[in-house]
N, CA, C and O atoms as CSV, one atom per row, in Angstrom:
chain,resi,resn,atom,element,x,y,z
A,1,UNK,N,N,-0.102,16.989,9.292
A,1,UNK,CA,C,-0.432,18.048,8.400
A,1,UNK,C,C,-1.157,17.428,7.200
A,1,UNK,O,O,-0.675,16.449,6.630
A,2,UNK,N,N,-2.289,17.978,6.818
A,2,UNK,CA,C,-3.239,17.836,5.899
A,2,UNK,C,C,-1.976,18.430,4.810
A,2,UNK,O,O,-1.227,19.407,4.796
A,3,UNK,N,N,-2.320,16.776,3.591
A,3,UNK,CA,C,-1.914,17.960,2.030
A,3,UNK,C,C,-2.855,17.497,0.897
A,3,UNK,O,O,-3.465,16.428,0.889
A,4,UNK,N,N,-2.894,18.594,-0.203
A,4,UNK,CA,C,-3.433,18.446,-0.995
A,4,UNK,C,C,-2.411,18.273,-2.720
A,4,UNK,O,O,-1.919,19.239,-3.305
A,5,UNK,N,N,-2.344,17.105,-3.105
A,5,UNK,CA,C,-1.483,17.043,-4.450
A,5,UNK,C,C,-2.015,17.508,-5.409
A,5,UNK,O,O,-3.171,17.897,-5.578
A,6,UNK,N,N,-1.197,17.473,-6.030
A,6,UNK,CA,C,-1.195,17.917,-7.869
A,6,UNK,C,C,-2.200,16.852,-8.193
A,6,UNK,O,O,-2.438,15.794,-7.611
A,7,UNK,N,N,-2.779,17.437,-9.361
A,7,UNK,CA,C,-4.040,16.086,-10.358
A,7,UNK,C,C,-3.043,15.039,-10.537
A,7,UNK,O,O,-3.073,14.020,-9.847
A,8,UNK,N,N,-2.149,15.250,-11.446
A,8,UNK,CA,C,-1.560,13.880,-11.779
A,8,UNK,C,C,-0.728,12.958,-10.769
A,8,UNK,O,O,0.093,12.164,-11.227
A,9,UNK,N,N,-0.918,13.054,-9.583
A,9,UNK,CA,C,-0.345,12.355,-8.332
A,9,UNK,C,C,-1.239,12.117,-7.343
A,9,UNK,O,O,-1.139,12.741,-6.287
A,10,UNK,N,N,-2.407,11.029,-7.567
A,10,UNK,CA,C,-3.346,10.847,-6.408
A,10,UNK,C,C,-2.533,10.510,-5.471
A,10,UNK,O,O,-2.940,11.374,-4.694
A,11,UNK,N,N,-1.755,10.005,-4.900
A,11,UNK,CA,C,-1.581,9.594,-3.472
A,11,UNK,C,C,0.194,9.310,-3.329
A,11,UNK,O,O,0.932,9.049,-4.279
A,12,UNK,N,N,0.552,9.424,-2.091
A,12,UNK,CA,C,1.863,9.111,-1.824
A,12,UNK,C,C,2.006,8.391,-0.652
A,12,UNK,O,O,1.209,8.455,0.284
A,13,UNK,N,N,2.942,7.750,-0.679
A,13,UNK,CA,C,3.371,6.804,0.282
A,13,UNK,C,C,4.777,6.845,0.925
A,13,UNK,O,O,5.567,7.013,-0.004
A,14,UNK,N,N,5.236,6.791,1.736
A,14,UNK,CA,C,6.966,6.451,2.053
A,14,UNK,C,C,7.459,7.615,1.781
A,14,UNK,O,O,6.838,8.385,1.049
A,15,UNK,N,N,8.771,7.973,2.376
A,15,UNK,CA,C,9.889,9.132,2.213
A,15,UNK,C,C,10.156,9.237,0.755
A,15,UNK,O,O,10.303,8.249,0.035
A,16,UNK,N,N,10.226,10.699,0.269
A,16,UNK,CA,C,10.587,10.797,-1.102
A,16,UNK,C,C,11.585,11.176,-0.743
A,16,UNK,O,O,11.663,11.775,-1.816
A,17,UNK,N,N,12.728,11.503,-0.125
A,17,UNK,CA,C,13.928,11.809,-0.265
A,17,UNK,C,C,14.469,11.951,1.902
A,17,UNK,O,O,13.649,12.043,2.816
A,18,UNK,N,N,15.675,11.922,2.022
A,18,UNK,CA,C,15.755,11.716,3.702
A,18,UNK,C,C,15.968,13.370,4.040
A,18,UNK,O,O,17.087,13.879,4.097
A,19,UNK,N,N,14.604,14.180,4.272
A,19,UNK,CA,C,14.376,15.099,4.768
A,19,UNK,C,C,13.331,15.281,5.840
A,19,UNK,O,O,12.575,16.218,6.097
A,20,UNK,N,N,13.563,13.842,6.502
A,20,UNK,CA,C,13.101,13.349,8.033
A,20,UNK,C,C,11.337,13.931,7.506
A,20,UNK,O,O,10.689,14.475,8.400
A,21,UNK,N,N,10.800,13.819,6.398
A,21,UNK,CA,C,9.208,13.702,6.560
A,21,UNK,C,C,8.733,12.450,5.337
A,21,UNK,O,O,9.228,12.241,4.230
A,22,UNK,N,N,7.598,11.757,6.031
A,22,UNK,CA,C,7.129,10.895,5.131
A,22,UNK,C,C,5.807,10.817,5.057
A,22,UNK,O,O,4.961,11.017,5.929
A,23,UNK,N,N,5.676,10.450,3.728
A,23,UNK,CA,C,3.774,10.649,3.436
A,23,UNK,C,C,3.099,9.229,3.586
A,23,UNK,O,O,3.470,8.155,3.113
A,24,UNK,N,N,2.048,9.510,4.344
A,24,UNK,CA,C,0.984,8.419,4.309
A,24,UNK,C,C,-0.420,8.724,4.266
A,24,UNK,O,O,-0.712,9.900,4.483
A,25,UNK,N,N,-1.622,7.678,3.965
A,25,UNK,CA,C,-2.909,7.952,3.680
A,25,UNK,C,C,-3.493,7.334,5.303
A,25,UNK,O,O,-3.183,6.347,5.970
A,26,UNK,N,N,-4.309,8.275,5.473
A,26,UNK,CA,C,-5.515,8.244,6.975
A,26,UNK,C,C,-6.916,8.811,6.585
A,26,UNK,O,O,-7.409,9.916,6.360
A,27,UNK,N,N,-7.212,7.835,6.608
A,27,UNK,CA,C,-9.110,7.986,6.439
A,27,UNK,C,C,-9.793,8.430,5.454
A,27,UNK,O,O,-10.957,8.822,5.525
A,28,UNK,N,N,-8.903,8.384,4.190
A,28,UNK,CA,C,-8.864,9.102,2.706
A,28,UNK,C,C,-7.964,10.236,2.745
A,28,UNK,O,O,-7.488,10.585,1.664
A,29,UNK,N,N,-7.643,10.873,3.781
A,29,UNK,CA,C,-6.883,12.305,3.815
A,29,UNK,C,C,-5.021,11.867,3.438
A,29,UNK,O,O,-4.405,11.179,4.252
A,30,UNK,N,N,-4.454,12.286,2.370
A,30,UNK,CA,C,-3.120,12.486,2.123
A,30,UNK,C,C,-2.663,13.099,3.354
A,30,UNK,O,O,-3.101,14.245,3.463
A,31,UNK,N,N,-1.677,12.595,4.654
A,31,UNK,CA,C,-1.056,13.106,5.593
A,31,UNK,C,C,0.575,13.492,5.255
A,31,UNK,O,O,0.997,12.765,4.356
A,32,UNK,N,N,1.160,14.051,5.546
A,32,UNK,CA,C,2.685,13.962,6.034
A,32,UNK,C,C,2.980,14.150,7.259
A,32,UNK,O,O,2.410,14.815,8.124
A,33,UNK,N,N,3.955,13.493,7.287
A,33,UNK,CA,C,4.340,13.690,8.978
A,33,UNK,C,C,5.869,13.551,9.039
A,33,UNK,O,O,6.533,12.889,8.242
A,34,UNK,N,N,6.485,14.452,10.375
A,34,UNK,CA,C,7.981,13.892,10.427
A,34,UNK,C,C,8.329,12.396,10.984
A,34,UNK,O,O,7.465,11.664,11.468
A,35,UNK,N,N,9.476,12.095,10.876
A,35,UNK,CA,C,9.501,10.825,10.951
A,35,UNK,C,C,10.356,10.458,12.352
A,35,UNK,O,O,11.399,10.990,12.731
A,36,UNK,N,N,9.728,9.576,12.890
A,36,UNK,CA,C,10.363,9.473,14.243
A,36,UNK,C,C,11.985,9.575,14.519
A,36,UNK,O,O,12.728,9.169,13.626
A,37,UNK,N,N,12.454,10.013,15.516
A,37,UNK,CA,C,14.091,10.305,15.271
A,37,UNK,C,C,14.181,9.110,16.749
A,37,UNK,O,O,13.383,8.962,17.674
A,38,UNK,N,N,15.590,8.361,16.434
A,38,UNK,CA,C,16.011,7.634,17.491
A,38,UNK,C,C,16.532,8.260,18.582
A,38,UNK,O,O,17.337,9.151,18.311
A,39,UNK,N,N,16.278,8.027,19.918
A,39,UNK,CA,C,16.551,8.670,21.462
A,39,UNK,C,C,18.145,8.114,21.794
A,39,UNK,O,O,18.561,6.957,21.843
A,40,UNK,N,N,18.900,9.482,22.012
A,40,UNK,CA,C,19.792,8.733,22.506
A,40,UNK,C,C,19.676,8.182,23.799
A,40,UNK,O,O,18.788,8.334,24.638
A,41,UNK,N,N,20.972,7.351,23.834
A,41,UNK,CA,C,20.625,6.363,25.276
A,41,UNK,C,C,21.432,6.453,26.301
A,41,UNK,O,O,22.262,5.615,26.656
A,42,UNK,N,N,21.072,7.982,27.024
A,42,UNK,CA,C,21.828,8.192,28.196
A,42,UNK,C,C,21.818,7.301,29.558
A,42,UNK,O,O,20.933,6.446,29.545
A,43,UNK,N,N,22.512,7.323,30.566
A,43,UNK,CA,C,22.538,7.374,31.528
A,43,UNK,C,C,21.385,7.499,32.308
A,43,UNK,O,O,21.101,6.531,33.013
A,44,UNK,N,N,20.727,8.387,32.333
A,44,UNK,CA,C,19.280,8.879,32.468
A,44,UNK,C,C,18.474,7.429,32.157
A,44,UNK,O,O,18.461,6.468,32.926
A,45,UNK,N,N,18.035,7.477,31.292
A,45,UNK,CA,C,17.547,6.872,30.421
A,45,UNK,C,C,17.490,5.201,30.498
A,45,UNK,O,O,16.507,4.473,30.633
A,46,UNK,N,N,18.582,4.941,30.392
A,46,UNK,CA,C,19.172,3.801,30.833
A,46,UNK,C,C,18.531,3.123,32.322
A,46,UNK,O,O,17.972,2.047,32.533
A,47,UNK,N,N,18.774,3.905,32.942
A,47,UNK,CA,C,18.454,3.738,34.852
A,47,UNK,C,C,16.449,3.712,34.801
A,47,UNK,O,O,15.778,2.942,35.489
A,48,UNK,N,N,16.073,4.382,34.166
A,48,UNK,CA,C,14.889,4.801,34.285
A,48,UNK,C,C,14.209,3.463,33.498
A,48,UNK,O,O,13.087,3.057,33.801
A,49,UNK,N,N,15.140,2.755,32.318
A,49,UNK,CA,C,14.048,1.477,31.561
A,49,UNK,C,C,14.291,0.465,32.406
A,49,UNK,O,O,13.458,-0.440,32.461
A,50,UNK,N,N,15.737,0.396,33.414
A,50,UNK,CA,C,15.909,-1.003,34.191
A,50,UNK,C,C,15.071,-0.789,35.211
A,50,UNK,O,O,14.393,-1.801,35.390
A,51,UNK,N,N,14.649,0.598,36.422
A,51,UNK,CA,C,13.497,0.402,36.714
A,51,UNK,C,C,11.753,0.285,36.318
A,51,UNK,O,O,10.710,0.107,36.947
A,52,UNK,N,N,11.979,0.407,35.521
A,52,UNK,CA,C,10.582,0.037,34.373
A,52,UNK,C,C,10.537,-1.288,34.365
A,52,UNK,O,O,9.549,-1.935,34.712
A,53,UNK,N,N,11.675,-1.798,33.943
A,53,UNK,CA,C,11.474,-3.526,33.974
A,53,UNK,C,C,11.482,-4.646,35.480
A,53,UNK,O,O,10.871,-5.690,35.706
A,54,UNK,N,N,12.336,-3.958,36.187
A,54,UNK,CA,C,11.840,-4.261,37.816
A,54,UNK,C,C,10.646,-4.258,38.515
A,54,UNK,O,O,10.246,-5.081,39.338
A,55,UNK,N,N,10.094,-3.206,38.088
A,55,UNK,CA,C,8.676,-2.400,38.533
A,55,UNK,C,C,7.717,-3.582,37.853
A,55,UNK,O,O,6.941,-4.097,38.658
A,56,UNK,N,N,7.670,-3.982,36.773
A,56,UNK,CA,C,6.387,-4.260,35.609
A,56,UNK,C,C,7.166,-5.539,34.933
A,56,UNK,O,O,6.500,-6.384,34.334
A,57,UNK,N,N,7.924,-5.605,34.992
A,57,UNK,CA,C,8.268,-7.234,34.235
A,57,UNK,C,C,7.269,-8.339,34.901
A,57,UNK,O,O,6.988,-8.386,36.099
A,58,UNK,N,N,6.849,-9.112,34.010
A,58,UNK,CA,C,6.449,-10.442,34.599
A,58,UNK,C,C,7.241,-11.348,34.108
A,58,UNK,O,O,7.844,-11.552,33.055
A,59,UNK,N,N,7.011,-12.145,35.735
A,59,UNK,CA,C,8.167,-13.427,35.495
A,59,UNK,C,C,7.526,-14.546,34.984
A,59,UNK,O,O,6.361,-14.934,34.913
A,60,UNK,N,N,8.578,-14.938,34.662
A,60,UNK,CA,C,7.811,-16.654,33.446
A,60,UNK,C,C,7.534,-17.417,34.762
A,60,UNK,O,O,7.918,-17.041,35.869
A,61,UNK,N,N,6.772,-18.609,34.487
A,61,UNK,CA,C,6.355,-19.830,34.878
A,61,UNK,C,C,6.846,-20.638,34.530
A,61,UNK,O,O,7.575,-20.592,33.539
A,62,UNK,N,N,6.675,-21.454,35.069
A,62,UNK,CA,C,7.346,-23.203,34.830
A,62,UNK,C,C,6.434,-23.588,33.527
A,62,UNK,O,O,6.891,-24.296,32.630
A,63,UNK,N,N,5.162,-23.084,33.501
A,63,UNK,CA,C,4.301,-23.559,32.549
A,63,UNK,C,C,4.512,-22.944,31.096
A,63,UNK,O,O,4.029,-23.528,30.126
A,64,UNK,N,N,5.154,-21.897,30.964
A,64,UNK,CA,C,5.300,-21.056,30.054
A,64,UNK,C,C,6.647,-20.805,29.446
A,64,UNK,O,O,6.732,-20.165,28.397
A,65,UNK,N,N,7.595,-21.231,29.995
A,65,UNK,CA,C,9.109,-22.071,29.657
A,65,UNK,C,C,9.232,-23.130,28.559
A,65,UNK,O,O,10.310,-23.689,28.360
């Protein structure tokens, strides 16, 4: 979300208070945005990153040890 501040506040940075949104600058434009929330770590979830890492892990080398 595009914002536009008050005169006496060119720019903002970082959470002003923990109401899960924080301000940052992109391409000159003042943004806010919400702030990422942590995933819980079901079961689901769980099963689905150990095949992710089976699938796509690369294994070390002797050279790279």
């Amino acid at each position: 979300m595009i914002v536009e501040l008050i005169i006496p506040v060119e720019t903002l940075r970082g959470k002003l208070k923990e109401d899960g949104y924080y301000f940052r600058m992109y391409r000159g434009r003042q943004i806010v945005q919400r702030c990422p929330r942590k995933w819980a770590d079901t079961p689901a979830r769980k099963t689905a990153r150990e095949r992710f890492i089976e699938r796509y892990a690369k294994k070390k080398t002797a050279a790279h040890e």
